[in-house]
C-alpha positions in Angstrom: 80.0 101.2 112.5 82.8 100.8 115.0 84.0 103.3 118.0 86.7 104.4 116.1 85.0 105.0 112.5 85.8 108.8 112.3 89.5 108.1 112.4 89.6 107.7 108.8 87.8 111.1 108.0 90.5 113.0 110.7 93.3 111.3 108.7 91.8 112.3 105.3 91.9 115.9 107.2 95.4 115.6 108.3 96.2 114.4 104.2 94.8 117.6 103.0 96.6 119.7 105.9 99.8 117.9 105.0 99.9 116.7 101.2 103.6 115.7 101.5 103.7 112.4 103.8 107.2 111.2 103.0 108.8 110.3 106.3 106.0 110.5 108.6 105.5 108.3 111.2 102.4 106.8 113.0 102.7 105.6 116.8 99.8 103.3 118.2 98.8 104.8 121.6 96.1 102.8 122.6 96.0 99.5 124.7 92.9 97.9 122.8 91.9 98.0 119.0 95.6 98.6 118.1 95.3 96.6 114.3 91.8 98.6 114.0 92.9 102.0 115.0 95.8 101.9 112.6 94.1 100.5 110.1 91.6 103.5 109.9 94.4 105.7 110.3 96.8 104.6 107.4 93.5 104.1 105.2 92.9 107.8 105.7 96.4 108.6 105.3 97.1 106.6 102.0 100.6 104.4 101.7 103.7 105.1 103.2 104.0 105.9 106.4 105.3 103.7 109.0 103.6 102.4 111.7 104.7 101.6 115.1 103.1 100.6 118.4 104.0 102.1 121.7 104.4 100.2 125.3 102.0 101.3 127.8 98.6 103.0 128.1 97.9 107.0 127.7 94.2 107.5 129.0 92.2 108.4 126.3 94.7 109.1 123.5 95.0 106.5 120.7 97.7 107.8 118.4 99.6 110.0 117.4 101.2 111.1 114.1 104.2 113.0 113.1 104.7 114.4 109.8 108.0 116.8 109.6 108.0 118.9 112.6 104.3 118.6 113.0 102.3 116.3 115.2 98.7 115.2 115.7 97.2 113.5 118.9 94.3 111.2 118.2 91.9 110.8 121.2 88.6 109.6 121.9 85.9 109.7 124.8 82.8 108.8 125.4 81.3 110.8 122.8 83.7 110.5 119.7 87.3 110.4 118.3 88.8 113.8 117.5 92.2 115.5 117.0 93.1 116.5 120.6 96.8 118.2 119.9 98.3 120.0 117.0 101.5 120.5 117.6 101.2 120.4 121.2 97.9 123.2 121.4 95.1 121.3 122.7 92.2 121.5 120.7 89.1 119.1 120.0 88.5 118.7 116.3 85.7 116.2 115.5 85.2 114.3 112.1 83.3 117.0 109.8 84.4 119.9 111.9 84.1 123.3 110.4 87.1 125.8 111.3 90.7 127.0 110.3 94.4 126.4 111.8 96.0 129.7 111.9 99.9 129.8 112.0 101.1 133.4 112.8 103.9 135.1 114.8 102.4 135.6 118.0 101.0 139.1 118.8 98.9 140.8 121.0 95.1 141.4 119.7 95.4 138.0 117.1 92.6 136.6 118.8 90.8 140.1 118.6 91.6 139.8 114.9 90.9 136.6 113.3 87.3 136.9 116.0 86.6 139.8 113.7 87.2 138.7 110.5 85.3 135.5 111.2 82.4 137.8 112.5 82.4 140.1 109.6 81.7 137.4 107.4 78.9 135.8 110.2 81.0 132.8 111.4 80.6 131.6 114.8 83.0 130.6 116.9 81.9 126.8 118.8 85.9 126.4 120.2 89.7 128.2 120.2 92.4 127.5 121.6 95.8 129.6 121.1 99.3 128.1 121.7 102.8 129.9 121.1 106.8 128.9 121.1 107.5 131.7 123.4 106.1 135.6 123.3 106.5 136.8 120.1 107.3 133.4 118.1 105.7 131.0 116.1 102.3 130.5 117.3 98.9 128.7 116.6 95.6 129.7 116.6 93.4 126.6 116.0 89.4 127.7 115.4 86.2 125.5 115.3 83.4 127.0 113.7 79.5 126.5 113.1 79.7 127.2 109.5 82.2 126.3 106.8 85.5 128.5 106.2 85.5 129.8 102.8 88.2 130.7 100.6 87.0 134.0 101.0 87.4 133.7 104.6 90.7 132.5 104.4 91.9 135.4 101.9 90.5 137.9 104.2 92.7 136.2 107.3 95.9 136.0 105.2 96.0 139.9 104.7 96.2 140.1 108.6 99.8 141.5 110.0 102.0 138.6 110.9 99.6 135.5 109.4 102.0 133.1 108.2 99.0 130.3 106.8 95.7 129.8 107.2 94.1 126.4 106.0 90.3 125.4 106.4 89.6 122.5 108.2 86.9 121.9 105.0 
């Protein structure tokens, strides 16, 4: 098993986040392993996207992909590979990772509120992170979790004021 063997599985992830991959494009960060990494990648991804590779080095991030206005960050470190950006929020999403990607119009208490649904239903919380446009915009609320996000979960998110989509990571 290589260094970069969960790539695959965080592509197959990104494939069931984003079904339609018409148009998007895949850019080779990385210095070393460029054939390998992007190999992994488009194998997870399934035919038709393009594949480029970028000049220069970017620490520990090996790719990212675009997919309509959306973009994923591939990184790895000395423990694994994971999804280190959605859409410019940092996050850290391993292979197998547990959790949901929340896309709301930002208000205050939506951390309060997707805490408490996850709670009421006896999911812990391992990682969150929150980005937003501006105050008051688009916004994303990316959630790692112990246990598995079921649709039942997700349901009970969706009914929250301004919750625009909610997908599991599962």
């Amino acid at each position: 098993m290589t260094q970069y063997a969960g790539l695959r599985e965080l592509a197959q992830l990104i494939r069931r986040l984003e079904p339609q991959l018409a148009g998007a494009s895949l850019s080779i960060l990385a210095h070393e392993n460029k054939e390998e990494i992007a190999s992994l990648l488009v194998d997870g991804l399934g035919s038709g996207v393009s594949v480029q590779n970028s000049s220069g080095e970017y620490a520990n991030h090996l790719a990212n992909l675009r997919v309509g206005a959306n973009k994923y960050t591939f990184a790895q470190d000395w423990r694994e590979v994971y999804i280190s950006e959605i859409n410019y929020c940092a996050c850290r999403i391993p292979p197998g990772a547990h959790g949901l990607l929340v896309h709301h119009t930002d208000y205050p208490g939506v951390i309060y509120d997707v805490s408490r649904k996850l709670a009421d239903h006896e999911i812990n919380i391992s990682k969150m992170n929150v980005s937003r446009e501006q105050k008051g915009k688009n916004a994303l609320l990316i959630c790692v979790t112990d246990e598995e996000i079921t649709p039942t979960v997700v349901a009970a998110i969706e009914e929250l004021p301004q919750i625009n989509k909610v997908l599991s990571l599962q």
